[in-house]
C-alpha positions as CSV (number, residue, x, y, z in Angstrom):
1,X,29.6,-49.2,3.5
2,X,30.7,-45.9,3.6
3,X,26.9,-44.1,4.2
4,X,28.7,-40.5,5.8
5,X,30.9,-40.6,2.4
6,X,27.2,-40.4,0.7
7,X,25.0,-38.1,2.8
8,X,25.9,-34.9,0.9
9,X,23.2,-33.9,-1.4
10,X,22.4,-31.9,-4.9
11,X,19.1,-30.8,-6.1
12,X,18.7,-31.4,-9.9
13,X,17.3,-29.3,-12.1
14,X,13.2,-29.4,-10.9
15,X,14.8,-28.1,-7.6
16,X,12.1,-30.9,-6.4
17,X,14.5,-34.0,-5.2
18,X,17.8,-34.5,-3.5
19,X,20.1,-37.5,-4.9
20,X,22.0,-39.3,-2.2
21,X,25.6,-41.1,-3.1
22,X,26.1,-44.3,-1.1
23,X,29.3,-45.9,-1.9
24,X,31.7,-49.4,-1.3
25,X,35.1,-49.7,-2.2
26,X,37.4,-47.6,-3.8
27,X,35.3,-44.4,-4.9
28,X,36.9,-40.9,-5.8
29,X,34.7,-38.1,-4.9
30,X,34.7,-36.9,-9.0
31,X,32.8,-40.2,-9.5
32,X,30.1,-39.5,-7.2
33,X,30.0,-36.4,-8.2
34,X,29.9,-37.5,-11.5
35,X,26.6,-39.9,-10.3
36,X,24.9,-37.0,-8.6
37,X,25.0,-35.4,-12.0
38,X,24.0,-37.6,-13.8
39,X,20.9,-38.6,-11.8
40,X,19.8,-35.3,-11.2
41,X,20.2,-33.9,-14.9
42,X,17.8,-37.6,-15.7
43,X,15.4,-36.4,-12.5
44,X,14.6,-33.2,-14.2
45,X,12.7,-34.2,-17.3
46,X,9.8,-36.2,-14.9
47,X,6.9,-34.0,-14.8
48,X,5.3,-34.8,-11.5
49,X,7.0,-34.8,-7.9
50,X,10.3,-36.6,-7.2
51,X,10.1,-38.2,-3.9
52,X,13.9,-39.1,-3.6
53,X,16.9,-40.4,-5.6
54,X,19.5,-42.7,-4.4
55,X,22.5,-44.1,-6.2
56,X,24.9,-46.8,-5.0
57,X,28.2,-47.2,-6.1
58,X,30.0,-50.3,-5.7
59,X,34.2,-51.1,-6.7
60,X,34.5,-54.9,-6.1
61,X,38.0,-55.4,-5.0
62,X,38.7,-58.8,-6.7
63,X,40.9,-57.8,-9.9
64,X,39.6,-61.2,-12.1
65,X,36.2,-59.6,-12.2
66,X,35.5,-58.6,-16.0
67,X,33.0,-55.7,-14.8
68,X,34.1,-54.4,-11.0
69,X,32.4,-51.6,-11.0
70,X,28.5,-51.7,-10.1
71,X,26.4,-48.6,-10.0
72,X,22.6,-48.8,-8.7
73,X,19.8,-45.6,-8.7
74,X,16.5,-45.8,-7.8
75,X,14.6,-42.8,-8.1
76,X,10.7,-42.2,-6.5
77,X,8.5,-40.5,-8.9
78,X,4.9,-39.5,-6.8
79,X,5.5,-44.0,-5.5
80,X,6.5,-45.0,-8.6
81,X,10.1,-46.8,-8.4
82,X,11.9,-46.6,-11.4
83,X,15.4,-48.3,-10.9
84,X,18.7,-49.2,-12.8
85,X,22.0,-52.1,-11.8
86,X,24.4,-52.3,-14.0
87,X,28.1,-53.4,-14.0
88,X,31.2,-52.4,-16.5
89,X,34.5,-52.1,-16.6
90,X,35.3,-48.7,-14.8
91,X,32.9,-46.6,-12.8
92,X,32.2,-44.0,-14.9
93,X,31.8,-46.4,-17.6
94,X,29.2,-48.1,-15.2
95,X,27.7,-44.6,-14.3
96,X,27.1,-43.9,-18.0
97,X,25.4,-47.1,-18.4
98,X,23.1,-46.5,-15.5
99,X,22.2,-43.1,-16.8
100,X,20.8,-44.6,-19.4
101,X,19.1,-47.1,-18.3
102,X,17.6,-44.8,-15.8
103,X,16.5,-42.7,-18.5
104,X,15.1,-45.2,-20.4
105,X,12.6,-46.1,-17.8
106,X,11.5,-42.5,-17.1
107,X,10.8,-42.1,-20.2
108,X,8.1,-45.3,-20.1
109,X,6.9,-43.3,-16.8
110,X,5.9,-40.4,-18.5
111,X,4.3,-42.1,-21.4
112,X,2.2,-44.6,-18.7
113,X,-0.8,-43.0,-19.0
114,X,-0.1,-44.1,-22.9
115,X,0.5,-47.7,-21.7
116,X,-2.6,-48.3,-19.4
117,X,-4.5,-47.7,-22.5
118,X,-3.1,-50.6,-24.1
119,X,-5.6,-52.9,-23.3
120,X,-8.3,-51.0,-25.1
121,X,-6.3,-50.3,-28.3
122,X,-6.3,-52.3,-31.2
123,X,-2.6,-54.3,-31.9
124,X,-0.6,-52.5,-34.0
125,X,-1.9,-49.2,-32.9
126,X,1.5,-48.5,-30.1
127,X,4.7,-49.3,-31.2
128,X,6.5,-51.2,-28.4
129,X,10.4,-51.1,-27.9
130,X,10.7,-54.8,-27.3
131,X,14.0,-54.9,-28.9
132,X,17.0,-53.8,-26.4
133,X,19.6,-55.9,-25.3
134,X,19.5,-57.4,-21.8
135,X,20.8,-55.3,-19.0
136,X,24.2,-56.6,-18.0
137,X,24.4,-57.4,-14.6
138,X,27.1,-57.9,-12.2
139,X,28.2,-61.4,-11.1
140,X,26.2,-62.8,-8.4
141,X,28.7,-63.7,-5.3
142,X,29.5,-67.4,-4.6
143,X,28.3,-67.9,-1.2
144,X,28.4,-71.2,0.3
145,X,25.0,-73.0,0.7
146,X,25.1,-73.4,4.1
147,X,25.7,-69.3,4.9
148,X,22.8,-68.7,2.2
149,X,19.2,-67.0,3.7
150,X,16.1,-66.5,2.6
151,X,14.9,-62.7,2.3
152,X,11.0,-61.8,1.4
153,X,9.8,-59.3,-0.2
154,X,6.4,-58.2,-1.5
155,X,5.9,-58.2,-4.9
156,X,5.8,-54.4,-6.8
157,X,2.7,-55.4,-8.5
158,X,-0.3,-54.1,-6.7
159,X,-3.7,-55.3,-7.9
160,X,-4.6,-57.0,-11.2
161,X,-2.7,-56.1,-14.5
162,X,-2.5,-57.8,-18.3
163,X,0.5,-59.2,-20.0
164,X,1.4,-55.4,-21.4
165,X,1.6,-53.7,-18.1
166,X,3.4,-56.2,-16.6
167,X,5.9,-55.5,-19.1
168,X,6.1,-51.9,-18.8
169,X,6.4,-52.5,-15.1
170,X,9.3,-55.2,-15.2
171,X,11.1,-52.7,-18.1
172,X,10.2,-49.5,-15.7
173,X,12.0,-51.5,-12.4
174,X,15.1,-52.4,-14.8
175,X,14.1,-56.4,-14.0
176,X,14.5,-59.6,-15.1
177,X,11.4,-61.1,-13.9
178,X,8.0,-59.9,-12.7
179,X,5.3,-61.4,-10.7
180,X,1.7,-60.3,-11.5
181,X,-1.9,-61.6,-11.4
182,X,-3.3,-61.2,-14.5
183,X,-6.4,-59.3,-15.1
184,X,-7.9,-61.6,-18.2
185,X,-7.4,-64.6,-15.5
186,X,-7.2,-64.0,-12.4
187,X,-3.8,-65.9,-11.6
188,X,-0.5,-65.7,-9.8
189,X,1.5,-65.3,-13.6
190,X,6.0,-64.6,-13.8
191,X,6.6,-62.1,-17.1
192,X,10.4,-62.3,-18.2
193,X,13.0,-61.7,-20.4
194,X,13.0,-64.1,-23.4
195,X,16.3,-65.0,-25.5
196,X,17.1,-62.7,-27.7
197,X,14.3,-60.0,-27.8
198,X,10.5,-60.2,-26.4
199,X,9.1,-62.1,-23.5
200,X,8.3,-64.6,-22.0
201,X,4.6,-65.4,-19.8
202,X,5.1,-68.1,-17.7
203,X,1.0,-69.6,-16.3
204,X,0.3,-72.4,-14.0
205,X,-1.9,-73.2,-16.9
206,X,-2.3,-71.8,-20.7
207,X,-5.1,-69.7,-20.4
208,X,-4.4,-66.1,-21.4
209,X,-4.6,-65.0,-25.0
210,X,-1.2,-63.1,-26.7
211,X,-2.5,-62.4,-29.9
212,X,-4.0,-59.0,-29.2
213,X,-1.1,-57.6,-26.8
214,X,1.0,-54.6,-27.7
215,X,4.5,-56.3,-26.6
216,X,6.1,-59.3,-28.3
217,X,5.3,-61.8,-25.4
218,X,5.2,-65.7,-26.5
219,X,4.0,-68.5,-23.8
220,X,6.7,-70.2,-22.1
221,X,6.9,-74.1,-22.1
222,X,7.1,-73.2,-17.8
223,X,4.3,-74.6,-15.5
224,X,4.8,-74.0,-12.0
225,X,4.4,-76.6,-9.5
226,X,3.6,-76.6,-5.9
227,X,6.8,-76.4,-3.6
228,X,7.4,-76.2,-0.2
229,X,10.1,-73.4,0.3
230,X,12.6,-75.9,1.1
231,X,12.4,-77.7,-2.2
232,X,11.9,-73.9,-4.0
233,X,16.0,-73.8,-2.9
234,X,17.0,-77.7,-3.7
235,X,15.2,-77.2,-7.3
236,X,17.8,-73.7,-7.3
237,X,20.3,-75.1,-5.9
238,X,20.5,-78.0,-8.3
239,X,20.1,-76.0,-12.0
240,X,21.4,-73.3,-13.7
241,X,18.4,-71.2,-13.3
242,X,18.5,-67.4,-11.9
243,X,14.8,-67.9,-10.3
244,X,11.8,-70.4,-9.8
245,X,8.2,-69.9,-9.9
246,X,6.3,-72.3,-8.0
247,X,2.9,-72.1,-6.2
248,X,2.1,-72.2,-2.2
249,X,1.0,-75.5,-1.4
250,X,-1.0,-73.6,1.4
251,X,-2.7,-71.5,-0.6
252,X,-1.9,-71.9,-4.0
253,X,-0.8,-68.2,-4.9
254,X,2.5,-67.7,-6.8
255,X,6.1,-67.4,-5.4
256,X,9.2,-66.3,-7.0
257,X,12.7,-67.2,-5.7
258,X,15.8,-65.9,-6.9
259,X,19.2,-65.4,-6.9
260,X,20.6,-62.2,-5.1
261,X,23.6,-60.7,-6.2
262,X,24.9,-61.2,-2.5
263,X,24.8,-64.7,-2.9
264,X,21.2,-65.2,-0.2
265,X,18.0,-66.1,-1.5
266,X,14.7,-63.6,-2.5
267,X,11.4,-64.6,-1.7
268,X,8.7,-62.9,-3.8
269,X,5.1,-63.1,-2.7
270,X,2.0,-61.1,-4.2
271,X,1.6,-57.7,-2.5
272,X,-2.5,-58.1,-2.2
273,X,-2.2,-61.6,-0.6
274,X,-4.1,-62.6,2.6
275,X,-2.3,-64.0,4.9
């Protein structure tokens, strides 16, 4: 990666945050220029402090790929992530793409004060933008089995949350999936993207009630099973699926693993879990 080609930095509008260009692959300097813009211009309508910005440009070399040109941002707002991946055709296409997205999920930032009162309102008191596409996201790399790792990480999901925040939070982090514990109760749950529009709450067993919640969520047919992490990958290995839930059979909290765009294996384990 070419990390000196992305250490020279613009402040945005706030004059709060600096936005830092990383870039792979064929790059001009107008289309990192172009990203700094873009991601400062989208830093200066946050209200509170901007801790950094970072953007990531990728130009896959392979001509067959439909979409070779990846951009990534993630932007700090006072510890708040709020991030974007997308892939297109060109790079500024891509960079466009991002913008938006980005944009999209500050603005849910700035109205979260709005959305942690969700669970006190009646329904039909917010209106909830459940109907956007699915982000498109660049091809995940074909790695052979045998180079493929496991990488943990901690879940962004700190403390207990309901069906609705763990929505805004998976929309927010521009992801597919989201692992939470659920405040009405008290487990491990997986929020995600459902075909077409809405979501989908996926429960080791059907306890929490949807009729009341703000977002169009719907209980998946999905119980997760306990798994050793060995048979987590086998059961991923052997379908078409992009993750798996499954519980600890140590302890009985919730895991995620997923497919990385790099082709290795993520690991997703609650953030408040004792180990």
């Amino acid at each position: 990666m070419a990390q000196e080609e992305g250490d020279e930095m613009a402040r945005s509008n706030t004059g709060a945050e600096s936005v830092v260009v990383e870039t792979r692959g064929e790059v001009s300097d107008a289309e990192r220029a172009y990203a700094r813009e873009k991601v400062s211009r989208v830093g200066a309508m946050v209200p509170g402090p901007v801790l950094y910005a970072r953007v990531d440009l990728k130009a896959e070399a392979n001509p067959s790929q439909e979409r070779p040109a990846v951009a990534k941002a993630e932007v700090d707002v006072n510890g708040r992530l709020v991030r974007a991946h997308v892939a297109s055709e060109t790079m500024l296409a891509a960079i466009d793409l991002m913008e938006s997205r980005l944009r999209q999920g500050l603005e849910r930032l700035v109205h979260h004060d709005e959305s942690k009162r969700l669970r006190h309102r009646n329904p039909g008191e917010h209106e909830w933008q459940h109907g956007r596409p699915a982000p498109v996201r660049p091809p995940h790399f074909a790695r052979p089995v045998e180079e493929r790792e496991v990488v943990r990480h901690k879940t962004f999901s700190v403390g207990e949350a309901t069906p609705d925040e763990a929505v805004f939070d998976l929309e927010l982090l521009d992801l597919d999936f989201f692992l939470f514990k659920n405040l009405e109760t008290g487990a491990d749950n997986v929020i995600t993207r459902a075909t077409g529009t809405g979501y989908e709450l996926i429960e080791p067993f059907p306890e929490c009630s949807l009729e009341e919640h703000a977002a169009e969520i719907t209980p998946s047919g999905i119980r997760p099973v306990s798994l050793g992490i060995d048979d987590a990958v086998s059961h991923l290995d052997l379908g078409d699926e992009p993750f798996v839930f499954f519980l600890d059979p140590d302890c009985g909290r919730g895991r995620v693993l997923y497919r990385r765009f790099d082709g290795h294996y993520g690991l997703i384990v609650p953030a408040d879990e004792q180990r």
